[in-house]
C-alpha positions in Angstrom: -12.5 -18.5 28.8 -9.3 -20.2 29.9 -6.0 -18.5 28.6 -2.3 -19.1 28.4 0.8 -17.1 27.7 4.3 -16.6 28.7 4.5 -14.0 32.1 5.5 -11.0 31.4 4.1 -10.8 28.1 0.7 -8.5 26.9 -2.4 -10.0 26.7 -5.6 -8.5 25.1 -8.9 -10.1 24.5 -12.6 -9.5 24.5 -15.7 -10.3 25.6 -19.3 -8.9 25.5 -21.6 -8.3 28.3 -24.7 -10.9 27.8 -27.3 -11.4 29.5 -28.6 -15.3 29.9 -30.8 -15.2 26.6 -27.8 -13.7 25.1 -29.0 -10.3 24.8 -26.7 -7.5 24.8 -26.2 -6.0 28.4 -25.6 -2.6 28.5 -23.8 -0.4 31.5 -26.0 2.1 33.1 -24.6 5.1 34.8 -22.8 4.4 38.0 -22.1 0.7 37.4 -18.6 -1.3 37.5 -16.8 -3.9 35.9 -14.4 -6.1 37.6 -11.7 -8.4 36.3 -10.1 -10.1 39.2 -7.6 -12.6 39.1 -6.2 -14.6 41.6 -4.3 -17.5 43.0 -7.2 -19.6 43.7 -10.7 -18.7 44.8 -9.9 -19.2 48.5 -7.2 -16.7 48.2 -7.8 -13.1 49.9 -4.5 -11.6 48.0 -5.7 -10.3 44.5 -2.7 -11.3 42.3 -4.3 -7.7 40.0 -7.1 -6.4 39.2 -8.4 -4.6 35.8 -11.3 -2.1 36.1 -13.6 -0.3 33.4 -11.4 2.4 31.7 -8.4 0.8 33.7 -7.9 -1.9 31.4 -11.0 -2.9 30.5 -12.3 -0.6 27.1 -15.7 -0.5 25.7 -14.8 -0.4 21.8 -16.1 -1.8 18.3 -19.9 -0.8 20.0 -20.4 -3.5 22.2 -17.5 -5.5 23.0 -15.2 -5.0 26.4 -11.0 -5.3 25.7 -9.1 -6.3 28.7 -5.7 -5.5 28.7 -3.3 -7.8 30.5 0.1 -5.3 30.6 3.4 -6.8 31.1 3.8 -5.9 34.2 0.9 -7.2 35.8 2.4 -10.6 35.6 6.1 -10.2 35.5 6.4 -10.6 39.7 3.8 -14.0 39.5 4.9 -17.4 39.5 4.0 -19.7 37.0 0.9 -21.7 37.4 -2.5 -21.4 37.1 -5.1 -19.0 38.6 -8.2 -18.1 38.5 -10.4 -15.0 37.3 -13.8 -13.4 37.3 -15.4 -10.5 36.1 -18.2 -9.0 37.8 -20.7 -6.2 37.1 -21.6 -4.4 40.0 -24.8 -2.1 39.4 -25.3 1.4 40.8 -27.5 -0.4 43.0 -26.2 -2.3 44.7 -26.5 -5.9 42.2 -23.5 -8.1 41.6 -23.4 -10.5 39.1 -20.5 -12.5 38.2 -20.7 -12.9 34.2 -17.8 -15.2 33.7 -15.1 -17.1 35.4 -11.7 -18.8 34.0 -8.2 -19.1 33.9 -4.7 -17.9 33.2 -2.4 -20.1 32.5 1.4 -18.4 33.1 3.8 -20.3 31.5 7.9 -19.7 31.4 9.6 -16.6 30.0 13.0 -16.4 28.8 13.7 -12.8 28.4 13.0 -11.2 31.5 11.9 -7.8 32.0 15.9 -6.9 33.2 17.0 -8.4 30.0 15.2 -6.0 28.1 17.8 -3.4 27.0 
């Protein structure tokens, strides 16, 4: 999924863990969900990161909400960069599920602006 809105601004959408038959994938005990974003894949910096029950929600039964706040992209430049999000298992698996991009595009009313 490739996305694009205005820095600074909240950005929520969902996705559901699949597997590749598109069976649901649930999350055992112990196991974590990444969303990482970052300038490019070669980049070490992480631009932010989102985490289960730190931005990412299991709600409506089986579907994940990630929660892009403000002020994780207020400080960015515009551009492009690049995301994953990963499932690492209790032990020791990593799988990445899905890869994209976020599109920051430019804001008008910045943060200071807002009185």
């Amino acid at each position: 999924m490739d996305f694009e809105f205005t820095r600074g601004d909240t950005k929520v959408f969902k996705f559901r863990l699949l597997d590749k038959s598109g069976e649901i994938l649930e999350l055992g005990n112990g196991d974590k969900l990444f969303l990482t974003v970052k300038k490019s894949s070669k980049s070490t910096t992480v631009a932010f990161q989102k985490t289960l029950n730190n931005g990412i929600e299991l709600k409506d039964g089986d579907y994940y909400y990630v929660t892009i706040n403000s002020d994780d992209t207020a400080k960015l430049n515009y551009g492009t960069y690049g995301y994953d999000i990963e499932i690492k298992t209790a032990t020791g698996i990593v799988k990445t599920l899905l890869i994209g991009s976020i599109t920051l595009t430019e804001e008008y009313t910045f943060k200071e602006d807002e009185n």
